[in-house]
Structure formats: structure tokens, C-alpha cells
mmCIF file of the N, C-alpha and C atoms, coordinates in Angstrom:
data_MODEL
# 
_entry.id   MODEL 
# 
loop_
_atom_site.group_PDB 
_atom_site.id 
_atom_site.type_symbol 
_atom_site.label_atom_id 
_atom_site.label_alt_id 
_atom_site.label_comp_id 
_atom_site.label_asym_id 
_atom_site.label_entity_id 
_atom_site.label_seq_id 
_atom_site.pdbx_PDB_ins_code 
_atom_site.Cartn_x 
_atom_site.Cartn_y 
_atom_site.Cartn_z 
_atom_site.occupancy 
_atom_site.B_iso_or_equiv 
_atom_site.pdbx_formal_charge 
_atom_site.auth_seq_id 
_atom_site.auth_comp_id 
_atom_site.auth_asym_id 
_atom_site.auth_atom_id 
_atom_site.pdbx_PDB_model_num 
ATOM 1   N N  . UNK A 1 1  ? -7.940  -10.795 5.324   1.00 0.00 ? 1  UNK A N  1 
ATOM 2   C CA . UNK A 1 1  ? -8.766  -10.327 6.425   1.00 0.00 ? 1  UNK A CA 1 
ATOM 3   C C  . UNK A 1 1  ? -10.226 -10.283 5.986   1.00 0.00 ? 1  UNK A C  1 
ATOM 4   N N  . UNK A 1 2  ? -11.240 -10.643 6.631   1.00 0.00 ? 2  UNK A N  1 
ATOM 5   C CA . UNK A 1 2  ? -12.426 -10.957 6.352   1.00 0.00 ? 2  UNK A CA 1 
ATOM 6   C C  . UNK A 1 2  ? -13.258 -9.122  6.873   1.00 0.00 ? 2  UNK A C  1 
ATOM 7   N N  . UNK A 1 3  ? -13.915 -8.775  6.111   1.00 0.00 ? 3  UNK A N  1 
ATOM 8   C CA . UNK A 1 3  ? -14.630 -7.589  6.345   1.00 0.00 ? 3  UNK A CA 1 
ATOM 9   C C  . UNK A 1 3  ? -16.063 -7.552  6.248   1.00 0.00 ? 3  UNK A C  1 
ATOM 10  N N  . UNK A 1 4  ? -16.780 -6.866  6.492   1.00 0.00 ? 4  UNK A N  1 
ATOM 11  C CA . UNK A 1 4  ? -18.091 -6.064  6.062   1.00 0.00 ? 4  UNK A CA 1 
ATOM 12  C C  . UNK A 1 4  ? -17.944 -5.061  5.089   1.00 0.00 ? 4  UNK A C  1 
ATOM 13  N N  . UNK A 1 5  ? -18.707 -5.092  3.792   1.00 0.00 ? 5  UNK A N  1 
ATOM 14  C CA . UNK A 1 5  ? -18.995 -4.166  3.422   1.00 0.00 ? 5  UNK A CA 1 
ATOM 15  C C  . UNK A 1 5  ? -19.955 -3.125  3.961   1.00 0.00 ? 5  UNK A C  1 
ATOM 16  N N  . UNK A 1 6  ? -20.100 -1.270  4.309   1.00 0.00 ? 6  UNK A N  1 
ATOM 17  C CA . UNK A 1 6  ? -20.407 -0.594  5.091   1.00 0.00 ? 6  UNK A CA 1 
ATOM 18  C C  . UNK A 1 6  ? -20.894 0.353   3.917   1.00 0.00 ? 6  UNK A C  1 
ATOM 19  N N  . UNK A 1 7  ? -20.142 0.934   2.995   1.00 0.00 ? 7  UNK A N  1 
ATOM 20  C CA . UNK A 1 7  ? -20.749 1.695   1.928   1.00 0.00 ? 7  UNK A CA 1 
ATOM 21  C C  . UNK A 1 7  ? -19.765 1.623   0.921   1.00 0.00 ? 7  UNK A C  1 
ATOM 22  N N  . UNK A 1 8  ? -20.309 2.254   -0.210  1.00 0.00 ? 8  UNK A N  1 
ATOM 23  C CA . UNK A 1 8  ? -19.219 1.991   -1.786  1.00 0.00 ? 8  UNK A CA 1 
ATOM 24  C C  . UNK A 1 8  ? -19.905 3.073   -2.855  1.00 0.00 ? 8  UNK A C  1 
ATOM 25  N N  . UNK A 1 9  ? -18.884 3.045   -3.687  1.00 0.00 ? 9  UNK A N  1 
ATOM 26  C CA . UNK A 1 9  ? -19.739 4.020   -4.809  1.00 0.00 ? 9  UNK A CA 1 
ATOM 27  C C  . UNK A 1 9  ? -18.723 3.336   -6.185  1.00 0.00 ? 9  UNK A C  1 
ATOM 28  N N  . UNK A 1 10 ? -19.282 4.020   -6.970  1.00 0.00 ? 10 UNK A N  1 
ATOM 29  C CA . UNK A 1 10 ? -18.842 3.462   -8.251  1.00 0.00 ? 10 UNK A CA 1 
ATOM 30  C C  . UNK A 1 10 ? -18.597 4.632   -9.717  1.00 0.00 ? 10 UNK A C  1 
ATOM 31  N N  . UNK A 1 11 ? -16.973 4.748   -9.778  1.00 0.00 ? 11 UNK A N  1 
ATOM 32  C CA . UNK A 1 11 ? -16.819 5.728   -10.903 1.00 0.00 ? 11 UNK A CA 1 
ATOM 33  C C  . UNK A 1 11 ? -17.082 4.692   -12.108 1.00 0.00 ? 11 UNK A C  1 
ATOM 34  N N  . UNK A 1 12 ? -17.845 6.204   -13.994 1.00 0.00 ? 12 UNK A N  1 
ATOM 35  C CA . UNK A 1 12 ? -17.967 5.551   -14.967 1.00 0.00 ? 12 UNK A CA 1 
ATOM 36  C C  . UNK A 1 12 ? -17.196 6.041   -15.396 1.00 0.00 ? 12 UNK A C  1 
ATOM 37  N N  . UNK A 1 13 ? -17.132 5.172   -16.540 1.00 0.00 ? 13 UNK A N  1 
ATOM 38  C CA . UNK A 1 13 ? -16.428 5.912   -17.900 1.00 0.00 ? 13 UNK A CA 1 
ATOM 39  C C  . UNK A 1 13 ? -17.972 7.245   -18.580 1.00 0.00 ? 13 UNK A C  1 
ATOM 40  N N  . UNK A 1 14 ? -17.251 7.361   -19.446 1.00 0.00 ? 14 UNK A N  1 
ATOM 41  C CA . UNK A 1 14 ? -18.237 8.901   -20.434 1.00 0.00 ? 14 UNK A CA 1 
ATOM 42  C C  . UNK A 1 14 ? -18.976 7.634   -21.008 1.00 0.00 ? 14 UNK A C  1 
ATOM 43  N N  . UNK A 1 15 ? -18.832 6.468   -21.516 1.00 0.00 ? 15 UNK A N  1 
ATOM 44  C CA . UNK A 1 15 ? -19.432 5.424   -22.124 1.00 0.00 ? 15 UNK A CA 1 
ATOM 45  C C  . UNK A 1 15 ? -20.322 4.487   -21.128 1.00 0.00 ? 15 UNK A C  1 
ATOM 46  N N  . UNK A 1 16 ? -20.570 4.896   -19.962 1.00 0.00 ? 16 UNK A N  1 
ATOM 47  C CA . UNK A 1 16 ? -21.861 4.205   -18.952 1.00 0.00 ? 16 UNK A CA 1 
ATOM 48  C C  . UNK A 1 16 ? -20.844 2.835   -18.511 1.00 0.00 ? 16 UNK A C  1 
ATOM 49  N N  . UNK A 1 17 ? -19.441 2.697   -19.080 1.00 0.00 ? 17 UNK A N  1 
ATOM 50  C CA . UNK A 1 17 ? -19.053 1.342   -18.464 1.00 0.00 ? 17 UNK A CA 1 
ATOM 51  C C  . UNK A 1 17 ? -18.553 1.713   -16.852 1.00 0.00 ? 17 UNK A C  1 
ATOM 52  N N  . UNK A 1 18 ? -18.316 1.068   -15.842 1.00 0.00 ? 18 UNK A N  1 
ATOM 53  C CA . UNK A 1 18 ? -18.312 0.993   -14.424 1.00 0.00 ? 18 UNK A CA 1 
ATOM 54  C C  . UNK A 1 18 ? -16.257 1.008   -14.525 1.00 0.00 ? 18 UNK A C  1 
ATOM 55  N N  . UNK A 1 19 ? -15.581 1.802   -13.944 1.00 0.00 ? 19 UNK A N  1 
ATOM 56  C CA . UNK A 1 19 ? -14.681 2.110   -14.348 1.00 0.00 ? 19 UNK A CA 1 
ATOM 57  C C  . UNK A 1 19 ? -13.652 1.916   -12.864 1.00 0.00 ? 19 UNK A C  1 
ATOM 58  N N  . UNK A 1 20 ? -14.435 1.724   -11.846 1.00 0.00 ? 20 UNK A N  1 
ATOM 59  C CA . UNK A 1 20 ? -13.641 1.670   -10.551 1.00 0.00 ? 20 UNK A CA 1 
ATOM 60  C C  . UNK A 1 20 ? -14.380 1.936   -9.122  1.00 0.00 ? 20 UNK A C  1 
ATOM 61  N N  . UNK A 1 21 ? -14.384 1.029   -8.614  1.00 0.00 ? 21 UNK A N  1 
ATOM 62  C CA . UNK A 1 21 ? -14.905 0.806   -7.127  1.00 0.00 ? 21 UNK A CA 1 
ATOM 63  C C  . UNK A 1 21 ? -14.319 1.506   -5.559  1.00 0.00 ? 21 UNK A C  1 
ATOM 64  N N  . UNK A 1 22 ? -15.241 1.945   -5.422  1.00 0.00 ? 22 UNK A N  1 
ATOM 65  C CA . UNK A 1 22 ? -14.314 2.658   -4.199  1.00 0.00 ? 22 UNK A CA 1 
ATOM 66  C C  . UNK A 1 22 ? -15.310 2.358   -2.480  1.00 0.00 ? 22 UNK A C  1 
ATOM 67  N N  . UNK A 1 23 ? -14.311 1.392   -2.256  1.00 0.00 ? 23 UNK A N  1 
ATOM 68  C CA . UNK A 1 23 ? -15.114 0.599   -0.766  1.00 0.00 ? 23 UNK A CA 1 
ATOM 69  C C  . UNK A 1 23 ? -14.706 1.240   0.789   1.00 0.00 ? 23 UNK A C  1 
ATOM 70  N N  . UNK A 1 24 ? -15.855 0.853   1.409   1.00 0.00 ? 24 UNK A N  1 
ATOM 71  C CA . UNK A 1 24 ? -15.385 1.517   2.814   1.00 0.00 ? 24 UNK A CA 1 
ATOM 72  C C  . UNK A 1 24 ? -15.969 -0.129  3.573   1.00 0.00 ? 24 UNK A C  1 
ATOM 73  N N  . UNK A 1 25 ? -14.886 -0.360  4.507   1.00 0.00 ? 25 UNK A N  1 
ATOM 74  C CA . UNK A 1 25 ? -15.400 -1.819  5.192   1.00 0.00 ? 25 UNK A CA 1 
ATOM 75  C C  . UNK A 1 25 ? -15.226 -1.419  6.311   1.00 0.00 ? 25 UNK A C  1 
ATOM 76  N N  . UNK A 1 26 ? -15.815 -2.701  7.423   1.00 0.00 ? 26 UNK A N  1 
ATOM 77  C CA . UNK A 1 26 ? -15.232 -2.614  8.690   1.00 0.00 ? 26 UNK A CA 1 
ATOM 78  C C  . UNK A 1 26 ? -14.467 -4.096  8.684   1.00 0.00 ? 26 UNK A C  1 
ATOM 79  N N  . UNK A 1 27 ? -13.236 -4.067  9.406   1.00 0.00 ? 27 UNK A N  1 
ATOM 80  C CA . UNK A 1 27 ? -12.800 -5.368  9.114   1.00 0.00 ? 27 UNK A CA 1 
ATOM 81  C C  . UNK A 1 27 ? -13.153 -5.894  11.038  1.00 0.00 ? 27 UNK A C  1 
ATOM 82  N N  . UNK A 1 28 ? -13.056 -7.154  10.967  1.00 0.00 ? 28 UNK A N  1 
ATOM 83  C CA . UNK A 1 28 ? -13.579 -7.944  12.655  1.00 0.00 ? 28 UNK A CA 1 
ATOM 84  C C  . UNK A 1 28 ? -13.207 -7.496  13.531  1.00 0.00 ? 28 UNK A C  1 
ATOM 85  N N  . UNK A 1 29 ? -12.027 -7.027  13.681  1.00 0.00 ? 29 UNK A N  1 
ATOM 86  C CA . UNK A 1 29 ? -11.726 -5.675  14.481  1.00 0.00 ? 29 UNK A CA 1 
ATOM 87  C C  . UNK A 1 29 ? -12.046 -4.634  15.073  1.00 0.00 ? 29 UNK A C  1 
ATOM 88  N N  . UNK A 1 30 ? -13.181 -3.982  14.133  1.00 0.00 ? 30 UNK A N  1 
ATOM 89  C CA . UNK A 1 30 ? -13.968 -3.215  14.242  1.00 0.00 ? 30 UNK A CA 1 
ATOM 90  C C  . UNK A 1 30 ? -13.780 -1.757  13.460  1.00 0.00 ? 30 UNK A C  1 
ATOM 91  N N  . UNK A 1 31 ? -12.521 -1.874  12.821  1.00 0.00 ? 31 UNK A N  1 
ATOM 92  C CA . UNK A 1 31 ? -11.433 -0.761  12.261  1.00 0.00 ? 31 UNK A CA 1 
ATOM 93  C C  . UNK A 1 31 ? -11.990 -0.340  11.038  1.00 0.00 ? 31 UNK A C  1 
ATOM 94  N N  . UNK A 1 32 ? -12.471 0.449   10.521  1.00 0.00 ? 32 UNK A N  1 
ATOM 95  C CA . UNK A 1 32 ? -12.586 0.922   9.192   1.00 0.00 ? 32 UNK A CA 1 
ATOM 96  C C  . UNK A 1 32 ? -11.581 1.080   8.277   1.00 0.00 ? 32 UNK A C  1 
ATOM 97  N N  . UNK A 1 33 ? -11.440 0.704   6.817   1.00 0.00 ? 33 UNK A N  1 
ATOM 98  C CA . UNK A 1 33 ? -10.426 0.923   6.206   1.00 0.00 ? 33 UNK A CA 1 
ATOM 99  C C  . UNK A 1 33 ? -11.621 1.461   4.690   1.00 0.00 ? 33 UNK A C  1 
ATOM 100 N N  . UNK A 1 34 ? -10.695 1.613   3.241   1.00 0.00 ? 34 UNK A N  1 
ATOM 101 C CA . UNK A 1 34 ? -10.979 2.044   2.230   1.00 0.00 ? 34 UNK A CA 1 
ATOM 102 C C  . UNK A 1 34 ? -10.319 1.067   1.401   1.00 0.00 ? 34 UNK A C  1 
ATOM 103 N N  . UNK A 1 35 ? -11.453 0.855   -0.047  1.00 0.00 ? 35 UNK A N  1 
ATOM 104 C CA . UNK A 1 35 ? -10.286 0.156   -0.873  1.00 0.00 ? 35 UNK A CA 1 
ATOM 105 C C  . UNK A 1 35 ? -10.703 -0.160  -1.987  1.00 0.00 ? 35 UNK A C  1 
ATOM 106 N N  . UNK A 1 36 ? -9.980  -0.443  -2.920  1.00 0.00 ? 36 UNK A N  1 
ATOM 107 C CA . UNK A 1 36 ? -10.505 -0.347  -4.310  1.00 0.00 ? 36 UNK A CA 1 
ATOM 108 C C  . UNK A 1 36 ? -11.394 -1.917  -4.802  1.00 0.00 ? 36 UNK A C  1 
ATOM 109 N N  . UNK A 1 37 ? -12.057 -1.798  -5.629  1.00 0.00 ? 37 UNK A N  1 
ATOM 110 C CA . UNK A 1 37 ? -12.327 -3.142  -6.304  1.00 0.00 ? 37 UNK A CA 1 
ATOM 111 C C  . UNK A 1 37 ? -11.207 -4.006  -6.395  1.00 0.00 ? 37 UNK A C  1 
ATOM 112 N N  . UNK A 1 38 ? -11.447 -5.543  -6.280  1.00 0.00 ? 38 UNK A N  1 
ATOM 113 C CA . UNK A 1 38 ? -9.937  -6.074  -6.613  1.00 0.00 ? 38 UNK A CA 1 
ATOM 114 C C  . UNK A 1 38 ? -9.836  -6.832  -7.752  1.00 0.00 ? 38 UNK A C  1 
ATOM 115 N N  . UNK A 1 39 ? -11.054 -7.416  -8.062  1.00 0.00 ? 39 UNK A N  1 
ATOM 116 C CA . UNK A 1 39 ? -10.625 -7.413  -9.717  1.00 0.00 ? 39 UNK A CA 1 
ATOM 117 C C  . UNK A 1 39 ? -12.471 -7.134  -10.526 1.00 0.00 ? 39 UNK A C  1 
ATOM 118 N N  . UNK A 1 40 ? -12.355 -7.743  -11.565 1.00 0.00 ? 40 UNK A N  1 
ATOM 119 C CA . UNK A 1 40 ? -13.557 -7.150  -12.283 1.00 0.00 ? 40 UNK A CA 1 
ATOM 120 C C  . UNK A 1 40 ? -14.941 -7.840  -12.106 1.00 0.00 ? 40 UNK A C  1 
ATOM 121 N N  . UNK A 1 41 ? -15.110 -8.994  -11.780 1.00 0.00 ? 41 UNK A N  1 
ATOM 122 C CA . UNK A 1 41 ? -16.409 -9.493  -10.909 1.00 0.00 ? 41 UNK A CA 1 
ATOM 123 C C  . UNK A 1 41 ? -16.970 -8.693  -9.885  1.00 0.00 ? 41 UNK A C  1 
ATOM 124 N N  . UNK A 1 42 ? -15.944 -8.270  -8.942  1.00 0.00 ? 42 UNK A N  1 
ATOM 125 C CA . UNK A 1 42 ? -16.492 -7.597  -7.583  1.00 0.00 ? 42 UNK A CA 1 
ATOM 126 C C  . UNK A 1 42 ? -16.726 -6.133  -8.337  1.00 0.00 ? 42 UNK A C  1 
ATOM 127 N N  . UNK A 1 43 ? -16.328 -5.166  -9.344  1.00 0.00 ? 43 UNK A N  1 
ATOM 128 C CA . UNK A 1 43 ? -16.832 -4.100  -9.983  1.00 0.00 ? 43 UNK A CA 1 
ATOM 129 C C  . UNK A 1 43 ? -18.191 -4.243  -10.222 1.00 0.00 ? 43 UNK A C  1 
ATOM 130 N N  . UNK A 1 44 ? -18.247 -5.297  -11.141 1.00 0.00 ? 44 UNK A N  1 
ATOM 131 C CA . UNK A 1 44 ? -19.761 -5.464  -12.242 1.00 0.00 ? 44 UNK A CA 1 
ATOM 132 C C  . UNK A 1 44 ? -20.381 -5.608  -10.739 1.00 0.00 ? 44 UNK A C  1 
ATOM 133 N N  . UNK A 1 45 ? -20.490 -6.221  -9.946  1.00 0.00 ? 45 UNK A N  1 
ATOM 134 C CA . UNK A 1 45 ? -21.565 -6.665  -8.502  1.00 0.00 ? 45 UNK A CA 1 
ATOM 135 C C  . UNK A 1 45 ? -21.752 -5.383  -8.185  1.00 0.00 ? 45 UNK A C  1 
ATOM 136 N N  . UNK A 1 46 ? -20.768 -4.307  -7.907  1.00 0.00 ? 46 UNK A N  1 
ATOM 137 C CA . UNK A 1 46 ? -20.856 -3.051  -7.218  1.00 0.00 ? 46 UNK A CA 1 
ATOM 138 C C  . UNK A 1 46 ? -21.737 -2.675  -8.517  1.00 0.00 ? 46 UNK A C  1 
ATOM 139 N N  . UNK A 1 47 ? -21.622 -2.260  -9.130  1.00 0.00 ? 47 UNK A N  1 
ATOM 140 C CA . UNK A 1 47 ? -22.077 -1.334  -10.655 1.00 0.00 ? 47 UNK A CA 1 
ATOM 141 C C  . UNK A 1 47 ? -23.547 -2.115  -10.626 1.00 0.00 ? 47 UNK A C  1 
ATOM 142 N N  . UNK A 1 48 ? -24.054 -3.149  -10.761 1.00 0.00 ? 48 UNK A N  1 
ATOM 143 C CA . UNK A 1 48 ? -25.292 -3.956  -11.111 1.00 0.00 ? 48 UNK A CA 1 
ATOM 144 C C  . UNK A 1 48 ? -26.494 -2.733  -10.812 1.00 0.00 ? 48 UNK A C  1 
ATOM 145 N N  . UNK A 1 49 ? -26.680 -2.515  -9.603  1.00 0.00 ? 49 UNK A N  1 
ATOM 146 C CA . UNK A 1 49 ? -27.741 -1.823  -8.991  1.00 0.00 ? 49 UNK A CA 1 
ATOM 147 C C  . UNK A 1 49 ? -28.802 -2.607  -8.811  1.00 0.00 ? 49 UNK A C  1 
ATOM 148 N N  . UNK A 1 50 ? -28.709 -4.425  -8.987  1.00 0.00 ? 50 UNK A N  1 
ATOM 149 C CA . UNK A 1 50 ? -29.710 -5.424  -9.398  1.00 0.00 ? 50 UNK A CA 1 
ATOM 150 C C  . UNK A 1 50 ? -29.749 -5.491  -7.611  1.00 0.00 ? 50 UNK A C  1 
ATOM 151 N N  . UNK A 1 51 ? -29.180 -5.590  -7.026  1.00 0.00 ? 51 UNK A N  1 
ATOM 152 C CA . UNK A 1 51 ? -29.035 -6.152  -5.596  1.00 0.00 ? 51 UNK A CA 1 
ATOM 153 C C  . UNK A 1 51 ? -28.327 -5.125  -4.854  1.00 0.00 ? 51 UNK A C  1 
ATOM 154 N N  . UNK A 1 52 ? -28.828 -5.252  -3.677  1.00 0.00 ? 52 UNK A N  1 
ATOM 155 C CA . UNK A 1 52 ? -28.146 -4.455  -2.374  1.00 0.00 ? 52 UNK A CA 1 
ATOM 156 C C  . UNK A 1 52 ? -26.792 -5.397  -2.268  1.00 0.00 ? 52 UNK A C  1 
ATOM 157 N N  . UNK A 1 53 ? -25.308 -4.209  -2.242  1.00 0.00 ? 53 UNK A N  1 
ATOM 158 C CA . UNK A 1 53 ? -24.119 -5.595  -1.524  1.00 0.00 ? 53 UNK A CA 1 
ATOM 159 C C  . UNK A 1 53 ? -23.927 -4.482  -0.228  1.00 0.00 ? 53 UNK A C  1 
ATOM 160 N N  . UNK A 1 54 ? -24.272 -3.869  0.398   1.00 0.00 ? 54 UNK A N  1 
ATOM 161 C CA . UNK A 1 54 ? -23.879 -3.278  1.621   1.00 0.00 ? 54 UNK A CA 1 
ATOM 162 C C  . UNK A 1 54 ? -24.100 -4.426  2.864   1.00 0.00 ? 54 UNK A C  1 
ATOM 163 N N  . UNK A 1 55 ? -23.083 -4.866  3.471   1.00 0.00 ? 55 UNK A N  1 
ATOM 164 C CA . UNK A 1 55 ? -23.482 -5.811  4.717   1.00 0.00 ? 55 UNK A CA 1 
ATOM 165 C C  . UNK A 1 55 ? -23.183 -7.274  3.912   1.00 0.00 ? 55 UNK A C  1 
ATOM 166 N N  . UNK A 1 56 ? -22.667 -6.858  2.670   1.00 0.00 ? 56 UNK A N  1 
ATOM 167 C CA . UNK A 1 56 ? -21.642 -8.452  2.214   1.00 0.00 ? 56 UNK A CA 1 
ATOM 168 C C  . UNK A 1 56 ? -20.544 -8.648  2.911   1.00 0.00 ? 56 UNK A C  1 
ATOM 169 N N  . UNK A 1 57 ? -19.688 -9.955  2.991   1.00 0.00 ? 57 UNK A N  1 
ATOM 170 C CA . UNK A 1 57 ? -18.650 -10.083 3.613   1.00 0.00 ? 57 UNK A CA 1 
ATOM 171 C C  . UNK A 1 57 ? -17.722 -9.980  1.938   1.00 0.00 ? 57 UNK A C  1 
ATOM 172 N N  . UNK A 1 58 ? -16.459 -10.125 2.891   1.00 0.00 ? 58 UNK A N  1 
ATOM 173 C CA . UNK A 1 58 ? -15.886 -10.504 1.521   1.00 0.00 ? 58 UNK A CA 1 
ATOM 174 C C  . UNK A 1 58 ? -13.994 -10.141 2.387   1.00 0.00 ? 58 UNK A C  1 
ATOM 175 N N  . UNK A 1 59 ? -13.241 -10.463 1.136   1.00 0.00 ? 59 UNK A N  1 
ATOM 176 C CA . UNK A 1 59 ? -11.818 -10.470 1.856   1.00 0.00 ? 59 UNK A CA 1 
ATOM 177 C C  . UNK A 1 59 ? -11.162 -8.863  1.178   1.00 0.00 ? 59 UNK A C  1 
ATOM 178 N N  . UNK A 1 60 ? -10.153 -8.522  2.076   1.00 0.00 ? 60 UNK A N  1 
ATOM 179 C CA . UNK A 1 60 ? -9.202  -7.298  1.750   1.00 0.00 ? 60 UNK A CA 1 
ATOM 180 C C  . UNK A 1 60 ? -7.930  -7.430  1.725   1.00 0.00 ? 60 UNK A C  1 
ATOM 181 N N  . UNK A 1 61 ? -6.825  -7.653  0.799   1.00 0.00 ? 61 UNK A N  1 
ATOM 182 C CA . UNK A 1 61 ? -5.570  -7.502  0.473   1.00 0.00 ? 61 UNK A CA 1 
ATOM 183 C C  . UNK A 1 61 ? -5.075  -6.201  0.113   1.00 0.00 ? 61 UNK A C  1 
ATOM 184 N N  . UNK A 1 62 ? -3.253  -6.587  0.229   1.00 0.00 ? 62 UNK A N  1 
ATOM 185 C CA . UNK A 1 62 ? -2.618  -5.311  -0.470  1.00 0.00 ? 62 UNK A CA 1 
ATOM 186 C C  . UNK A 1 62 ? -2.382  -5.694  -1.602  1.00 0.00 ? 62 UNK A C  1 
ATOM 187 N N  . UNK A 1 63 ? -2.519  -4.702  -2.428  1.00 0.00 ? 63 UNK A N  1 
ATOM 188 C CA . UNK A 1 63 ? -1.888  -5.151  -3.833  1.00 0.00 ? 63 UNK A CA 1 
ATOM 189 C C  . UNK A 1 63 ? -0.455  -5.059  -4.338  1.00 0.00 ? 63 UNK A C  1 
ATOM 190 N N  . UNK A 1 64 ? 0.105   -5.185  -5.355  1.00 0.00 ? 64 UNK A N  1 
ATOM 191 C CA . UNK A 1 64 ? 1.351   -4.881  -5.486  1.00 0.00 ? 64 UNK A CA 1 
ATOM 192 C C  . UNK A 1 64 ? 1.851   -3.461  -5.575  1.00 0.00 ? 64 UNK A C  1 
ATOM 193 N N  . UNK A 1 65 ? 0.725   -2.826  -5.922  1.00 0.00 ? 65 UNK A N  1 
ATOM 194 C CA . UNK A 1 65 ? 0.874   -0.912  -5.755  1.00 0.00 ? 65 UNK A CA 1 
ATOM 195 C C  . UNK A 1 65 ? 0.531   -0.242  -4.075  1.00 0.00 ? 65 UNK A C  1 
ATOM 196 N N  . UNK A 1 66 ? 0.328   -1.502  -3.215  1.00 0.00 ? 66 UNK A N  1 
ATOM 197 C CA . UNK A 1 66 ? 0.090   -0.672  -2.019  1.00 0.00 ? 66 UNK A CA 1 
ATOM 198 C C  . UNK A 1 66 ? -1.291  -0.307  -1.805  1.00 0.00 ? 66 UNK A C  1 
ATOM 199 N N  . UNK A 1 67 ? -2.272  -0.440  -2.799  1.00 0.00 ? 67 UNK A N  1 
ATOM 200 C CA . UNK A 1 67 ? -3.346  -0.421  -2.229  1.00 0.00 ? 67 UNK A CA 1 
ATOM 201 C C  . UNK A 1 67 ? -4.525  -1.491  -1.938  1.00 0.00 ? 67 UNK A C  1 
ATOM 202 N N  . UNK A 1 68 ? -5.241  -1.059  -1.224  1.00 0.00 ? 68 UNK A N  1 
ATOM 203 C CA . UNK A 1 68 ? -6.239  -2.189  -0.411  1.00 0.00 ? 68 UNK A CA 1 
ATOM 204 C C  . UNK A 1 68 ? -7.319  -2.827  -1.247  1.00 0.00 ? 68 UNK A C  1 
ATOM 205 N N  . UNK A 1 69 ? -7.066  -4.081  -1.900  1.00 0.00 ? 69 UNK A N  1 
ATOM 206 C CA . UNK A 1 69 ? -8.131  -4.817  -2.943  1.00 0.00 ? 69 UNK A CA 1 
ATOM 207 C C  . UNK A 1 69 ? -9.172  -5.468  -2.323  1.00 0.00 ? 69 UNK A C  1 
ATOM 208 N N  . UNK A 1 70 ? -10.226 -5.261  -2.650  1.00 0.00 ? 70 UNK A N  1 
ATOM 209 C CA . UNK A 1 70 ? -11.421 -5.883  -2.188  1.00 0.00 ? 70 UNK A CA 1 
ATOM 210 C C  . UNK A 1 70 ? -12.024 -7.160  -3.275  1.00 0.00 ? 70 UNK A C  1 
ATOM 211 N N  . UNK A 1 71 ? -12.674 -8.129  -2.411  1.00 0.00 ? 71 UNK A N  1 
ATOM 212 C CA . UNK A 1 71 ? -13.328 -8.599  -3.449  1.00 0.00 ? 71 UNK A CA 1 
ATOM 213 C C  . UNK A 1 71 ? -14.213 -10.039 -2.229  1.00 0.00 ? 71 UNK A C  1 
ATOM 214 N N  . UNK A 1 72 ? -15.441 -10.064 -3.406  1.00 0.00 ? 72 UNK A N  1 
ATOM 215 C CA . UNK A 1 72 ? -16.481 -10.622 -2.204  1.00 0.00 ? 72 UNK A CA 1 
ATOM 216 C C  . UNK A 1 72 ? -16.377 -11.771 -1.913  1.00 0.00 ? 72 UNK A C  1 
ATOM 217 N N  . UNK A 1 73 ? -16.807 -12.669 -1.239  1.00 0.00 ? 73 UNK A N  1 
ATOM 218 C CA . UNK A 1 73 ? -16.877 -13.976 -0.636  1.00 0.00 ? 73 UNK A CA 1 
ATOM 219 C C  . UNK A 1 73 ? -17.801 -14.337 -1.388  1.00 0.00 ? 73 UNK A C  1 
ATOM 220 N N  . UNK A 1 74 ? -17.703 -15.284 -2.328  1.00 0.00 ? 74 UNK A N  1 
ATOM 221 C CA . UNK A 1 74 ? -18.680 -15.860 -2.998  1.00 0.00 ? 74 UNK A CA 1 
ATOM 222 C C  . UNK A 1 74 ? -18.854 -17.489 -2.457  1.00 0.00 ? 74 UNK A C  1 
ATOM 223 N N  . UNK A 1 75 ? -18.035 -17.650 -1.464  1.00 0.00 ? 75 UNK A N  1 
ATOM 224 C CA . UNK A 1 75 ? -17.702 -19.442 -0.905  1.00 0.00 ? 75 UNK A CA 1 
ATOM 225 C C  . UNK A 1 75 ? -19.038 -19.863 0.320   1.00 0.00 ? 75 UNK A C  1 
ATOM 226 N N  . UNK A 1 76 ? -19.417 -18.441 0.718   1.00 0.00 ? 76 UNK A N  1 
ATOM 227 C CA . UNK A 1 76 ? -19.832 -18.520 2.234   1.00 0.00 ? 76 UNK A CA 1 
ATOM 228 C C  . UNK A 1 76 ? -19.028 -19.176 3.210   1.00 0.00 ? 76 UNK A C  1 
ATOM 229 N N  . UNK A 1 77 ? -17.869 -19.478 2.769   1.00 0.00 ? 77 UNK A N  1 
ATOM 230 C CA . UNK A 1 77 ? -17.475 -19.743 3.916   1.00 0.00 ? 77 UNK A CA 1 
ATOM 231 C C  . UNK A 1 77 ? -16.571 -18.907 5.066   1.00 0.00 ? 77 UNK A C  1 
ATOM 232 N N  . UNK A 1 78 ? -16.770 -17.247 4.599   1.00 0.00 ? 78 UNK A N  1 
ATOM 233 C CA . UNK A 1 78 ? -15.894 -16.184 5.882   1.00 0.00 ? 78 UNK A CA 1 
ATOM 234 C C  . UNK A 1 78 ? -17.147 -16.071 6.815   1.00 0.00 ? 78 UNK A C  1 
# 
């Protein structure tokens, strides 16, 4: 499912490393959901602070634990 990113925050470790992503999207629908980073590219992007990603697209899956993985569209093509 293709989303908007809307807002996010980012837990550390005690060692300044970026430890877990926590996303809020709207998906085309218009529906808000929540969801974690989905793998470690889309973390480091959240964590950077180099660039704004609020109002990125990007896709949302389930994972094998049931929860909602995020991770960005780097194709342009959603």
C-alpha cells in the first residue's frame, strides 16, 4: 500500500546509534495507520536530520510479527 509520510520520531541507543523508527502515515485512503521502520536504510533516513522526510511516499507491509513495516520509495515510481 502506497502512503504519505505525516510524522515520525526516532528511539536511540545510550550510544547516539538510531535504534527504531516509529511512523505515522496516511495511506490513499485517507486512513491513518502507525508503523515501525522496515529495515535499516529507511532508519538511518529517519535518524539523518540532513533532510526533511515528512510528505515522503513510500510503501507499508505486515511483517512476520504482525507489525506494520515501513520503508521509502526510492523508485519514484508510487
Amino acid at each position: 500500500m502506497m502512503l504519505t509520510l505525516q510524522t515520525y520520531t526516532v528511539a536511540f541507543n545510550r550510544d547516539g546509534t538510531p535504534s527504531q523508527g516509529y511512523i505515522v502515515g496516511r495511506l490513499n485512503n485517507g486512513h491513518r495507520f502507525l508503523a515501525n521502520n522496515g529495515d535499516e536504510r529507511t532508519l538511518q533516513q529517519l535518524a539523518s536530520g540532513i533532510k526533511e522526510q515528512i510528505g515522503k511516499r513510500g510503501v507499508v507491509r505486515v511483517g512476520d510479527d504482525g507489525r506494520n513495516l515501513f520503508i521509502f520509495d526510492e523508485s519514484g515510481k508510487l
